[in-house]
PAMAR-63066 format. One record per residue (C-alpha): x, y, z; residue in one letter. Coordinates in pm, whole numbers. Example, Ala and Ser with C-alpha at 12.3 -4.5 7.8 and 13.67 -1.06 7.14 Angstrom:
2
east/north/up/resn
1230/-450/780/A
1367/-106/714/S
***
This chain:
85
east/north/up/resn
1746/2989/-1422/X
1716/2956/-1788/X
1342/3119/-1895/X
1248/2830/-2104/X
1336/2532/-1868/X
1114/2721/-1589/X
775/2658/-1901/X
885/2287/-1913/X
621/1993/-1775/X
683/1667/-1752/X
367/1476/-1694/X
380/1119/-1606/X
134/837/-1630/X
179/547/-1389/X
7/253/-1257/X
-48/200/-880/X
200/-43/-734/X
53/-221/-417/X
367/-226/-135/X
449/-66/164/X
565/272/29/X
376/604/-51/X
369/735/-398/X
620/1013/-314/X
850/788/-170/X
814/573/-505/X
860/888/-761/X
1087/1068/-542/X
1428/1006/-746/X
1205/1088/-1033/X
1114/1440/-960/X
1434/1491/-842/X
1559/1416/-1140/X
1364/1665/-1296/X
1338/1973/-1050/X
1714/1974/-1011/X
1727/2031/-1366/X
1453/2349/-1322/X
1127/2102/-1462/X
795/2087/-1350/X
719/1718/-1276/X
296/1596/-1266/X
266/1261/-1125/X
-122/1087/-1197/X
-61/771/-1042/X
-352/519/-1160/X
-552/214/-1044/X
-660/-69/-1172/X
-1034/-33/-1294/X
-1239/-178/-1047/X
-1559/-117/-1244/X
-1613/-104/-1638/X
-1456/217/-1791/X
-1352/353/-1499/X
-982/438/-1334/X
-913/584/-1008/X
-606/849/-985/X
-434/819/-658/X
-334/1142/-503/X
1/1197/-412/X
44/1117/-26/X
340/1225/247/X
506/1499/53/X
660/1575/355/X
909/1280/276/X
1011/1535/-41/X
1216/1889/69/X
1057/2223/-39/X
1182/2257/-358/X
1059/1958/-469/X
709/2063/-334/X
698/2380/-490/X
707/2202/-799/X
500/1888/-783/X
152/1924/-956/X
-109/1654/-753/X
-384/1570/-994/X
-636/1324/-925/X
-860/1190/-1219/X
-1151/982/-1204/X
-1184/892/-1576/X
-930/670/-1801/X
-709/935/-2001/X
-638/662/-2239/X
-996/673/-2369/X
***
């Protein structure tokens, strides 16, 4: 695998969706996408603020719905402030 593609990070910024599916059956095509292609995908999946100022960053739940690979290169970050500030 190409050296430079292995350094590359996507990182995306998404809002909560309320529905019957987990996030990693939501983003799964997504990272697919991605990993097949030898990127690092970062998911921070985002709430609505339920007080002033503040967001809440959903972890990524049930990987086990995603295969190894895909594992092995999704980043689970969980923030409590609003990155946009």
């Amino acid at each position: 695998m190409d050296k430079e593609k292995e350094d590359i990070e996507v990182i995306f910024i998404v809002s909560h969706i309320r529905d019957n599916t987990t996030p990693a059956e939501r983003y799964k095509s997504l990272i697919r996408g991605f990993t097949e292609q030898g990127i690092n995908v970062k998911i921070i999946e985002f709430d609505y603020p339920w007080k002033e100022n503040t967001w809440m960053g959903h972890e990524i739940e049930n990987v086990d719905v995603l295969d190894d690979q895909l594992k092995d290169r999704l980043t689970i970050v969980e923030p409590t402030l609003n990155p946009f500030q």
